[in-house]
C-alpha positions as CSV (number, residue, x, y, z in Angstrom):
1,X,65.6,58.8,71.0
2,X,67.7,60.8,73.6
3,X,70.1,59.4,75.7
4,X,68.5,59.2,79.2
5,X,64.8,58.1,77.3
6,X,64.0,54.6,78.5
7,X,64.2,51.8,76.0
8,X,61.6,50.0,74.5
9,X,60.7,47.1,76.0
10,X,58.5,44.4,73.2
11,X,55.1,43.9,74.5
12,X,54.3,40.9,76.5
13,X,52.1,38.7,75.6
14,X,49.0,38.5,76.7
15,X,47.7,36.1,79.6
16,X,45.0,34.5,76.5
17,X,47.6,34.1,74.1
18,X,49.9,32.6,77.2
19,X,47.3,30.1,77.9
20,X,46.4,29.0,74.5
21,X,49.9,28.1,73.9
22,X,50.0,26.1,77.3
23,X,47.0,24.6,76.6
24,X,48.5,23.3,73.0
25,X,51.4,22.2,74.8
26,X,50.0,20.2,77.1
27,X,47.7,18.4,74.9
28,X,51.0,17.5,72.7
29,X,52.4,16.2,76.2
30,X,49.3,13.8,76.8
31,X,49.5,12.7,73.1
32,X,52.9,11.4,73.3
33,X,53.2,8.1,72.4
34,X,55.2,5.5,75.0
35,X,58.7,4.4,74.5
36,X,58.6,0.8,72.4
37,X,61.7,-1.5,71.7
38,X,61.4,-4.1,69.5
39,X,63.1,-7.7,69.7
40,X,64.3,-9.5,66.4
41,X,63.9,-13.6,66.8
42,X,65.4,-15.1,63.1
43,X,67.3,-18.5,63.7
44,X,68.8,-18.3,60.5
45,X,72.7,-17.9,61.0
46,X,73.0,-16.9,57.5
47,X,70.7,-14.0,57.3
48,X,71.8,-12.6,60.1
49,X,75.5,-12.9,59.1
50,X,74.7,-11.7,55.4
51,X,72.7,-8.6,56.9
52,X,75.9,-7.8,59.3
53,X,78.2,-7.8,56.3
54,X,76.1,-5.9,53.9
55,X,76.1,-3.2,57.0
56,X,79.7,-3.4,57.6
57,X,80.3,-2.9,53.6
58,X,78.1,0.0,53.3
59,X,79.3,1.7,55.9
60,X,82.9,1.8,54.6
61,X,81.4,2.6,51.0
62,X,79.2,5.6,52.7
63,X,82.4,6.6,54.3
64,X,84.8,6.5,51.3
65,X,82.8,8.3,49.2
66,X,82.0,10.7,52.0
67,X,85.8,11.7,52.3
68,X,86.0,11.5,48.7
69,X,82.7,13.9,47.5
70,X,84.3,14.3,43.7
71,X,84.9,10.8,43.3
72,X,81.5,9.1,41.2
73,X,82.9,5.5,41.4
74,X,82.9,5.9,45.2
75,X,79.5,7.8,45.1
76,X,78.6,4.4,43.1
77,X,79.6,1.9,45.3
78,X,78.1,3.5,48.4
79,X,74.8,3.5,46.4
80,X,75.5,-0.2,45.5
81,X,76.4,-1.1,49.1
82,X,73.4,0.5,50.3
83,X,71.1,-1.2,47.7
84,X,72.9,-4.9,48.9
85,X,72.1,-3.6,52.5
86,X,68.2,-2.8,52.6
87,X,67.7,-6.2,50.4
88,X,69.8,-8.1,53.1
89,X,67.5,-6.6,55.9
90,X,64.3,-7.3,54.1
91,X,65.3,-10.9,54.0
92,X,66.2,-11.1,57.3
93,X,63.2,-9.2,58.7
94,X,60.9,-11.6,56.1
95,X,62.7,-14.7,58.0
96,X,62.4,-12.8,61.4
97,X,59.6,-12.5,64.1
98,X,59.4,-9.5,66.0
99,X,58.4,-8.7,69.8
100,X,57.5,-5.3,70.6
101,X,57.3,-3.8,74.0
102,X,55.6,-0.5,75.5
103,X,57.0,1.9,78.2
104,X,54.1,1.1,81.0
105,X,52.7,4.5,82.8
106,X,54.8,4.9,86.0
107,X,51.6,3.7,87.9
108,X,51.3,0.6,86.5
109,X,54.9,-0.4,86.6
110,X,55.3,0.9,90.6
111,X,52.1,-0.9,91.3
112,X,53.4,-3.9,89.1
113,X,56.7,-4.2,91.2
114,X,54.9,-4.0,94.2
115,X,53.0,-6.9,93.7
116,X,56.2,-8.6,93.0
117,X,58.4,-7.9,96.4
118,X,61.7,-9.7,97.0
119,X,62.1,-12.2,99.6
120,X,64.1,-11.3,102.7
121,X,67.2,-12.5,101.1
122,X,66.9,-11.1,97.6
123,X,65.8,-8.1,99.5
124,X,69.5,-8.3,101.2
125,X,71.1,-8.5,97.8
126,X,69.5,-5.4,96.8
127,X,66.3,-6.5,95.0
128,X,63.7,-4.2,94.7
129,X,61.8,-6.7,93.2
130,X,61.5,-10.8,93.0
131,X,63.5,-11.7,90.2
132,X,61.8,-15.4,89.6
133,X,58.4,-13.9,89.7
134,X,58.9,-10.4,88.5
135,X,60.5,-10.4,84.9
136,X,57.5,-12.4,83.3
137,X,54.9,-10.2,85.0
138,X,56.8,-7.4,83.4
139,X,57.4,-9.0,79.8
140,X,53.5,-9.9,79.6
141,X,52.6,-6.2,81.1
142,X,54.6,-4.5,78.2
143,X,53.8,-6.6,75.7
144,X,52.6,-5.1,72.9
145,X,51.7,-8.6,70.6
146,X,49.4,-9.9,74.0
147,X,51.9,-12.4,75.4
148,X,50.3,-13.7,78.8
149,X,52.4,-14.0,81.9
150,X,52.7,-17.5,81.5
151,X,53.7,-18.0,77.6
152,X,56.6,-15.4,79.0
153,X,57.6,-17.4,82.2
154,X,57.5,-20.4,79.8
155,X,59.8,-18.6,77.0
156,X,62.2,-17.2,80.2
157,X,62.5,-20.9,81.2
158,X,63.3,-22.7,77.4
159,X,65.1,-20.4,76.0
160,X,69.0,-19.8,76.3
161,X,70.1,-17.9,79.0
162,X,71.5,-15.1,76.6
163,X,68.1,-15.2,74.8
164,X,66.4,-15.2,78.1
165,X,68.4,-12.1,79.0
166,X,67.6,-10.3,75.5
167,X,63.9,-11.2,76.2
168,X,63.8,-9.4,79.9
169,X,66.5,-6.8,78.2
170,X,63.7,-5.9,76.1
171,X,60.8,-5.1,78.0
172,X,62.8,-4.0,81.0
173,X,64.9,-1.7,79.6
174,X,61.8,0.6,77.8
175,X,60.7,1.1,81.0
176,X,64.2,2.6,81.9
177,X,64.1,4.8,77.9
178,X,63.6,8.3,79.2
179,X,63.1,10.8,75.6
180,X,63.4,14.4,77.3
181,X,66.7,16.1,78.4
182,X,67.2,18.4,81.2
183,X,68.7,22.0,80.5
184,X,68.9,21.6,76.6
185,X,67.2,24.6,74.7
């Protein structure tokens, strides 16, 4: 090739090709499946103590014998630790009930807060929504399990405030989950 002969460019691809792909693409975008979180109930102090320690152990033993890659008793011990861990968090997910809650479809959720507006004065203090009547409509609308509006306004109203919270936390905070990133290749 001589010096002043332009260079090669690749072939583009063509405009069938180009849509094919797009039209895979897409279909893998309506496919996705929504954001879920999961809330463990389990009473039992114990197990849940029992499961934090064996998690606390086997990370140190993973880590040890991390730093120390020639040393077979610490390779050992983090394969004991780990062992000690998934029995402790089969017991405690045996002695647990889970509640599982679904991203709602920006739709739904817009429409959904709409139907719940503030008063004037929680308007005032920044509500975008009524906070008495709202969080139950949303826990029963991202309910995976079929909890009713009702069986969740009765849960928000026996339950500890801090298990309260975790309750709302839970299906409030899917809806917030976001699973792209902007400007990563």
């Amino acid at each position: 090739m001589s010096r002043n002969a332009p260079a090669k460019r690749p072939p583009s691809p063509s405009s069938d090709s180009v849509e094919g792909a797009w039209v895979a693409k897409m279909e893998r975008l309506r496919r996705r499946a929504r954001p879920q979180n999961k809330l463990r109930i389990c009473d039992d102090d114990q197990l849940r103590q029992r499961f934090e320690d064996a998690e606390q152990a086997a990370r140190r033993a993973r880590f040890l014998a991390e730093a120390n890659p020639d040393d077979e008793r610490a390779a050992r011990s983090a394969g004991e630790a780990a062992a000690v861990l998934e029995a402790a968090r089969a017991a405690l997910d045996d002695a647990s009930d889970f509640l599982t809650f679904l991203a709602l479809p920006r739709p739904v959720l817009e429409e959904l807060i709409a139907q719940h507006p503030p008063t004037e004065q929680q308007a005032e203090e920044g509500s975008v929504f009524n906070p008495d009547t709202f969080p139950s409509a949303l826990i029963a609308a991202a309910s995976f399990d079929g909890m009713s509006q009702d069986e969740a306004a009765e849960l928000l109203a026996t339950w500890s405030a801090p298990d309260a919270g975790l309750l709302w936390e839970a299906a409030w905070s899917v809806q917030q989950e976001s699973r792209v990133e902007l400007g990563k290749g």
